[in-house]
DSSP file (Angstrom, degrees, kcal/mol; ACC not computed):
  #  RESIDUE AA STRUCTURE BP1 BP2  ACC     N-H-->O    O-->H-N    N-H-->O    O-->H-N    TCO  KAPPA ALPHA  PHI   PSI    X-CA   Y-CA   Z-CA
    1    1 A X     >        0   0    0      0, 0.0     4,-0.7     0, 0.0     5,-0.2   0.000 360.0 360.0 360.0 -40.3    0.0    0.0    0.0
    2    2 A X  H >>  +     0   0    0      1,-0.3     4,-2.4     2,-0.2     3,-1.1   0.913 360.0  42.3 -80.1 -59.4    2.9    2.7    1.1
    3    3 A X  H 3> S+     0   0    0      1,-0.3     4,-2.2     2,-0.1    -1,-0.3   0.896 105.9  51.5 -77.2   0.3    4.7    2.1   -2.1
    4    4 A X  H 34 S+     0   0    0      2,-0.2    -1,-0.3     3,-0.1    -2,-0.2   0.704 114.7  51.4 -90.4  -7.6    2.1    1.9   -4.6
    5    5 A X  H <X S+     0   0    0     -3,-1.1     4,-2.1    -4,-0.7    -3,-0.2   0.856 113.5  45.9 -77.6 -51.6    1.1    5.7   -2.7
    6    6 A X  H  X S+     0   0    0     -4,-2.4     4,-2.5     1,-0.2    -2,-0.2   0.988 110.2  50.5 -49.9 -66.1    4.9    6.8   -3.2
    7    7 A X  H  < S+     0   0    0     -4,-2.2     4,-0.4    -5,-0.5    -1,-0.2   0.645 112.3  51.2 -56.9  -8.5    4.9    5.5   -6.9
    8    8 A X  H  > S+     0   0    0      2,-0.1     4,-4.1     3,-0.1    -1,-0.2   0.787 107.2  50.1 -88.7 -53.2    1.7    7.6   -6.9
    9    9 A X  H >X S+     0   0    0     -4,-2.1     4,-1.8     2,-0.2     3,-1.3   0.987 110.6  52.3 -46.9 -74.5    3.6   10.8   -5.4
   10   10 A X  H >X S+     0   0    0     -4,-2.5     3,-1.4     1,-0.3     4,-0.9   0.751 107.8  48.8 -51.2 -97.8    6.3   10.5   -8.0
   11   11 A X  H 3> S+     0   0    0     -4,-0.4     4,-3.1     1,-0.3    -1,-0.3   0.596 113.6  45.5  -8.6 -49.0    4.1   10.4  -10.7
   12   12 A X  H <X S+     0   0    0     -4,-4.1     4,-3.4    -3,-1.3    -1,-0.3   0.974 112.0  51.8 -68.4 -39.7    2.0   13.6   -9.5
   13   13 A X  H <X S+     0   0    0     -4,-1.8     4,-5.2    -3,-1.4     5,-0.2   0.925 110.4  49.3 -72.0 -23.3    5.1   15.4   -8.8
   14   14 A X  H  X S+     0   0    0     -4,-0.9     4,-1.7    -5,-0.3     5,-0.3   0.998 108.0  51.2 -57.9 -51.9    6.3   14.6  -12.4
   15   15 A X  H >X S+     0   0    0     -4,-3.1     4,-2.6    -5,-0.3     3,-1.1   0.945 116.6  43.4 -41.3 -56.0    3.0   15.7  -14.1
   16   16 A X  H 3X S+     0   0    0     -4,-3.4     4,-3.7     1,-0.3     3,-0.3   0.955 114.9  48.5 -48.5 -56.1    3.4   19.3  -11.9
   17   17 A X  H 3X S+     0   0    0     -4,-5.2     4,-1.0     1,-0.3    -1,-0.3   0.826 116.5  45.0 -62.4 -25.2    7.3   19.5  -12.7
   18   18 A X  H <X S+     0   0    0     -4,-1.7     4,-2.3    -3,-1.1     3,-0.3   0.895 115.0  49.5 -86.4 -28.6    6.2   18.8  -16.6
   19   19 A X  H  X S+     0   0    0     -4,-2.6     4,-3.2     1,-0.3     5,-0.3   0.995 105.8  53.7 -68.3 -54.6    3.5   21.2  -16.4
   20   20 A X  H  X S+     0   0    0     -4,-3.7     4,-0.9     1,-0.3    -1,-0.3   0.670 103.7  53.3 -51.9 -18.4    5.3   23.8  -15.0
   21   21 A X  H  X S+     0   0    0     -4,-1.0     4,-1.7    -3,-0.3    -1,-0.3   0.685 110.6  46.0 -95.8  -9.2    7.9   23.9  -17.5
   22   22 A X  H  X S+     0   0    0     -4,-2.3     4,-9.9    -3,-0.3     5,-0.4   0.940 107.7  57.8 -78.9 -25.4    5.5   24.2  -20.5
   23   23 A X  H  X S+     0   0    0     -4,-3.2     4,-1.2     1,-0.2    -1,-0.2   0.836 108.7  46.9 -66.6 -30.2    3.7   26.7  -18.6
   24   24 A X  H  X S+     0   0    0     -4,-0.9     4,-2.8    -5,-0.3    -1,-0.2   0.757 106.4  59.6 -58.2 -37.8    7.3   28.6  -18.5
   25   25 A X  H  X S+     0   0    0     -4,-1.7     4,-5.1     2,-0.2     5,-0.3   0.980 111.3  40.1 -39.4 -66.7    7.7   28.0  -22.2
   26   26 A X  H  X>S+     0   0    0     -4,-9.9     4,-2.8     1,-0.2     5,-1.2   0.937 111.8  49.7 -50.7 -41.9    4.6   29.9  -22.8
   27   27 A X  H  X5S+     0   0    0     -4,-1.2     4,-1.8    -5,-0.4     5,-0.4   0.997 122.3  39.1 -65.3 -60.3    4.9   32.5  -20.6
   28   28 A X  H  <>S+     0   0    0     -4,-2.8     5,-1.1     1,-0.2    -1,-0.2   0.820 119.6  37.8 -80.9 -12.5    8.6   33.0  -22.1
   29   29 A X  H  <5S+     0   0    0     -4,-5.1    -1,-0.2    -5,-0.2    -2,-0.2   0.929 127.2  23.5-102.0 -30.6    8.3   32.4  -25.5
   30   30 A X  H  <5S+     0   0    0     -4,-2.8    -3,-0.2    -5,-0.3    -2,-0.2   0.615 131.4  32.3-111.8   3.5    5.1   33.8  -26.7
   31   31 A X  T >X<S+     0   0    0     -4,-1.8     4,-2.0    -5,-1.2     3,-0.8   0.518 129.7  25.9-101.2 -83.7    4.2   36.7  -23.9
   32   32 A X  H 3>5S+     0   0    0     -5,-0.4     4,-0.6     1,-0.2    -4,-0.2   0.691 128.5  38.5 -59.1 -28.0    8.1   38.1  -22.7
   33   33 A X  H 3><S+     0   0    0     -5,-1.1     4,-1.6    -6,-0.4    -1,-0.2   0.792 120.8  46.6 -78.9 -27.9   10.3   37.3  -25.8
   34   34 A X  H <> S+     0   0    0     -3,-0.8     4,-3.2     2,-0.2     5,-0.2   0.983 117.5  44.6 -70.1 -56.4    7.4   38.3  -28.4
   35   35 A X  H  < S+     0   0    0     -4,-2.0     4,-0.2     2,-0.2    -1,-0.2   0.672 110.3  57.1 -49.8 -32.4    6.7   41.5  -26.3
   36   36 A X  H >< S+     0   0    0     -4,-0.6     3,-1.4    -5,-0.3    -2,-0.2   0.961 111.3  37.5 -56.8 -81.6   10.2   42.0  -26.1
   37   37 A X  H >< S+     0   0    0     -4,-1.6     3,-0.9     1,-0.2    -2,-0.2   0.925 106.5  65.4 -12.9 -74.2   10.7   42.1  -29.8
   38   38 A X  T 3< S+     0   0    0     -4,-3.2    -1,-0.2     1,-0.3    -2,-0.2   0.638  86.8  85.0 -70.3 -14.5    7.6   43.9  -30.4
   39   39 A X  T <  S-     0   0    0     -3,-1.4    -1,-0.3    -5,-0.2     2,-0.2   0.468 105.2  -9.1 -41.1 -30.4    9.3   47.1  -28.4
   40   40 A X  S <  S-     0   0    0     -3,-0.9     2,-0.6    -4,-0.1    -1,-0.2  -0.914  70.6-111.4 169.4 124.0   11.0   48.6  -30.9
   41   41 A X        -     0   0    0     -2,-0.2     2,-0.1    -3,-0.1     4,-0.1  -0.849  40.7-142.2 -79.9 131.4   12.1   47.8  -35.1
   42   42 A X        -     0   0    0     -2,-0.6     5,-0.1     2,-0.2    -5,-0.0  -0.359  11.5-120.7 -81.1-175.8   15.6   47.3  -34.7
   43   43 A X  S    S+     0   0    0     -2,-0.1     2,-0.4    39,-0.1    -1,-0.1   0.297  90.7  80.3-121.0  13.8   17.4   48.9  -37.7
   44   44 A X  S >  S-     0   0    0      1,-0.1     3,-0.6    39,-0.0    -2,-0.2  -0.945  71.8-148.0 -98.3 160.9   19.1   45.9  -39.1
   45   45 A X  T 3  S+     0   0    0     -2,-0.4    35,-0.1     1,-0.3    34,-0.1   0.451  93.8  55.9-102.4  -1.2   16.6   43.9  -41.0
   46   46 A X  T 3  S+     0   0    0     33,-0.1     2,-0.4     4,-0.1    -1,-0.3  -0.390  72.9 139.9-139.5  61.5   18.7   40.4  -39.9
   47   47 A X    X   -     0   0    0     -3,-0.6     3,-2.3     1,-0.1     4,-0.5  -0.962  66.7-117.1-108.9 152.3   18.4   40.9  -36.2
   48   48 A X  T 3  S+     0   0    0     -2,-0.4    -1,-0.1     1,-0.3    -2,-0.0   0.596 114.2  59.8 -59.7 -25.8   17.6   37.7  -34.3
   49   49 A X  T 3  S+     0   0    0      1,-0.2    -1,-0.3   -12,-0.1     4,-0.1   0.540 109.0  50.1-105.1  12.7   13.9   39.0  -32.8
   50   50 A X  S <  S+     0   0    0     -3,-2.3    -1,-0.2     2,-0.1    -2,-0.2   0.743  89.1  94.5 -81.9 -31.1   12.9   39.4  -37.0
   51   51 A X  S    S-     0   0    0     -4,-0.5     2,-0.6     1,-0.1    21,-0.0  -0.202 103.3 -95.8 -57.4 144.8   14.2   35.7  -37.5
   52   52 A X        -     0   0    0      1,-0.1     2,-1.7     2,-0.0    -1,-0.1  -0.530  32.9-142.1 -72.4 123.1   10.8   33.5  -37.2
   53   53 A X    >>  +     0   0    0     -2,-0.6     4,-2.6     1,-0.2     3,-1.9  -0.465  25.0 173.1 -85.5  72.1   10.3   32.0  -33.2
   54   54 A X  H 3> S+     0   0    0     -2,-1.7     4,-2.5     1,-0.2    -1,-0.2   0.894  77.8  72.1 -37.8 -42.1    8.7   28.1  -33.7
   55   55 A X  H 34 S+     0   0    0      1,-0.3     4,-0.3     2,-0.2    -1,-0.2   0.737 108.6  24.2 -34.2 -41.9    9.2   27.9  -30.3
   56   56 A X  H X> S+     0   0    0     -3,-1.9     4,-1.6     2,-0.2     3,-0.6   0.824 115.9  63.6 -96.8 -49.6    6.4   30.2  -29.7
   57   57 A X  H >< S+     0   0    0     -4,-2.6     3,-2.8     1,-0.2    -2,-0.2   0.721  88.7  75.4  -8.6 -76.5    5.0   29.3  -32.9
   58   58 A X  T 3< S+     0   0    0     -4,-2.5    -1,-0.2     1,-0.3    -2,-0.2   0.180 104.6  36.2  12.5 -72.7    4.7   25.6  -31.2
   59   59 A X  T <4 S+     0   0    0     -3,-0.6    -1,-0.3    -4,-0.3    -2,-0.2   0.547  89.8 106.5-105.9 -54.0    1.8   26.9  -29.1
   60   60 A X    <<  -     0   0    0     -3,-2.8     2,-0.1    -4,-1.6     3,-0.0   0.012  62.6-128.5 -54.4 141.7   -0.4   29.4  -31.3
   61   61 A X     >  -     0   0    0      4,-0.0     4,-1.3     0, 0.0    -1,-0.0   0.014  46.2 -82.2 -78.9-141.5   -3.7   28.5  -32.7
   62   62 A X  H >> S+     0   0    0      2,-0.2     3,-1.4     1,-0.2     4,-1.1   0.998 128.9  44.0-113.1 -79.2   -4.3   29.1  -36.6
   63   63 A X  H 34 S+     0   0    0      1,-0.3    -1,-0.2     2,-0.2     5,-0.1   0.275 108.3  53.5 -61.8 -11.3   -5.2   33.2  -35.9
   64   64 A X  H 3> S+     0   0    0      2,-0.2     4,-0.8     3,-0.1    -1,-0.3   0.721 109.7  55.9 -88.7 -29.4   -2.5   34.0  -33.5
   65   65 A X  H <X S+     0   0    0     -3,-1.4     4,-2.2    -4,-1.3    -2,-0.2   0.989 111.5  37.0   2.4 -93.9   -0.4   32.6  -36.3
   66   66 A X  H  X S+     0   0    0     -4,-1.1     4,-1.1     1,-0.3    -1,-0.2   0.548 113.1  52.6 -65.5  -6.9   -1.4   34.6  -38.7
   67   67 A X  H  > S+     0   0    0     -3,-0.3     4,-3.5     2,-0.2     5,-0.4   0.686 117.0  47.9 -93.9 -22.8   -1.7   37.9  -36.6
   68   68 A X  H  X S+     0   0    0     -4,-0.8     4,-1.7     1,-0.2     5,-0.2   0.979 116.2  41.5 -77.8 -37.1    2.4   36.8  -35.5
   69   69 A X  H  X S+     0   0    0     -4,-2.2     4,-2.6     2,-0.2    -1,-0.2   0.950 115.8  51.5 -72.8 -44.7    3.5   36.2  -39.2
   70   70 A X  H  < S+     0   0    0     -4,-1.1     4,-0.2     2,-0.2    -2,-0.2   0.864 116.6  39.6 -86.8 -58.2    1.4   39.6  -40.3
   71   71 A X  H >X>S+     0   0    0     -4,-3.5     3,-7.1     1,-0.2     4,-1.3   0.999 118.4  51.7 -74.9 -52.0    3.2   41.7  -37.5
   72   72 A X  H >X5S+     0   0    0     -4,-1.7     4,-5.0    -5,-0.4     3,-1.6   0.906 109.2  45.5 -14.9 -80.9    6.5   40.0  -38.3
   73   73 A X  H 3X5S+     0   0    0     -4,-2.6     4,-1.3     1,-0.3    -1,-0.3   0.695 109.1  55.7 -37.2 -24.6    6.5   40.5  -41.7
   74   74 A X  H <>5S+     0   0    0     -3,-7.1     4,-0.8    -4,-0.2    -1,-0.3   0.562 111.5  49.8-106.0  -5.8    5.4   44.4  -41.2
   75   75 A X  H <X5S+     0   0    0     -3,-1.6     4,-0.7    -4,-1.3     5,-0.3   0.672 105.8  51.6 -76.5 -47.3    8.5   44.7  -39.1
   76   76 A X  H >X<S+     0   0    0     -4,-5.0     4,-2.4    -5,-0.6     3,-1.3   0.970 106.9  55.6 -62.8 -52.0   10.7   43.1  -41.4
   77   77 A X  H 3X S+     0   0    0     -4,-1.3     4,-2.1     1,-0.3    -2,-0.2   0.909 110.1  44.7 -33.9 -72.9    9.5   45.5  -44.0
   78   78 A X  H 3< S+     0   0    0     -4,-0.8    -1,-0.3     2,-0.3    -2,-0.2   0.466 114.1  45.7 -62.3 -15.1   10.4   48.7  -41.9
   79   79 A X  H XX S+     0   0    0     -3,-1.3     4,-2.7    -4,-0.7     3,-1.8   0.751 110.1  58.5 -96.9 -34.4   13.8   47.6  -40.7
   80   80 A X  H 3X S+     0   0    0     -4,-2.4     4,-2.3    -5,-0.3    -2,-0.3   0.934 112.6  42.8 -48.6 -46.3   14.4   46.6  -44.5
   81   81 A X  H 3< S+     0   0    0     -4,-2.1    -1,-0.3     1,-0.2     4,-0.2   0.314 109.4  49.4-101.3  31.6   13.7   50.2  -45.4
   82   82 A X  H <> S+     0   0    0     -3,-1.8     4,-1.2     2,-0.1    -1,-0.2   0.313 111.9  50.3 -90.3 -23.0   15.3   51.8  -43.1
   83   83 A X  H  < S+     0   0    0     -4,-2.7     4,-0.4     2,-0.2    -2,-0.2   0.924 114.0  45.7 -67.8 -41.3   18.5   49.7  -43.9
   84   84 A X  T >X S+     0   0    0     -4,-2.3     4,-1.9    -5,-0.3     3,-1.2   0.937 116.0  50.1 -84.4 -37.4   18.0   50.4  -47.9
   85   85 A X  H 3> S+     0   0    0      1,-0.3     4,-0.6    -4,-0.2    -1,-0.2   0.758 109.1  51.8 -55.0 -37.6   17.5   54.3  -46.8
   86   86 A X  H 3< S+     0   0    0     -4,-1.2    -1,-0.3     2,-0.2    -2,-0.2   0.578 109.0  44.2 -89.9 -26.6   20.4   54.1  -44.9
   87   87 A X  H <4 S+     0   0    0     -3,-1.2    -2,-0.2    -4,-0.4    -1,-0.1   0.786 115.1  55.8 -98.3 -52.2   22.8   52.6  -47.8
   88   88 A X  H  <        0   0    0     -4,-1.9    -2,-0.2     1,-0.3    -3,-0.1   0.483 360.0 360.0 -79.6   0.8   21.2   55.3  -50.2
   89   89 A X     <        0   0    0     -4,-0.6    -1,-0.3    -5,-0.1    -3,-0.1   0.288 360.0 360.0 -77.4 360.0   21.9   58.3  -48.2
């Protein structure tokens, strides 16, 4: 009885320990590194918080997708012409 209650323990505290790091995933990859990013266009067009995040991706349904590729995309645009403005001066 005591050990099949112990093998019972372990088991919950794995489920907690597993939850809790996806629940850190999320939290860090699509609210504080996206938000992070989102702060500011850097002004080179091949800085790391334009490169596209699967990580966060992972997680998104089919409209947070598209709203994350959309902003992405409109960011990349604006550091891209500030980079070619910047060459043509």
């Amino acid at each position: 009885m005591l050990k099949e209650v112990l093998i019972e323990l372990k088991i919950i505290k794995q489920n907690i320990k597993d939850n809790l790091i996806y629940v850190w995933a999320y939290i860090w990859n699509q609210k504080l590194k996206l938000s992070w990013y989102k702060l500011w266009i850097r002004k080179n067009e091949f800085h790391k918080s334009l490169d596209t995040d699967m990580d966060a991706m992972f997680n998104m349904n089919e409209k947070q997708k598209e709203n994350y590729i959309n902003d992405l995309v409109k960011r990349r645009n604006i550091a891209h012409n500030r980079d070619f403005n910047k060459i043509n001066k």
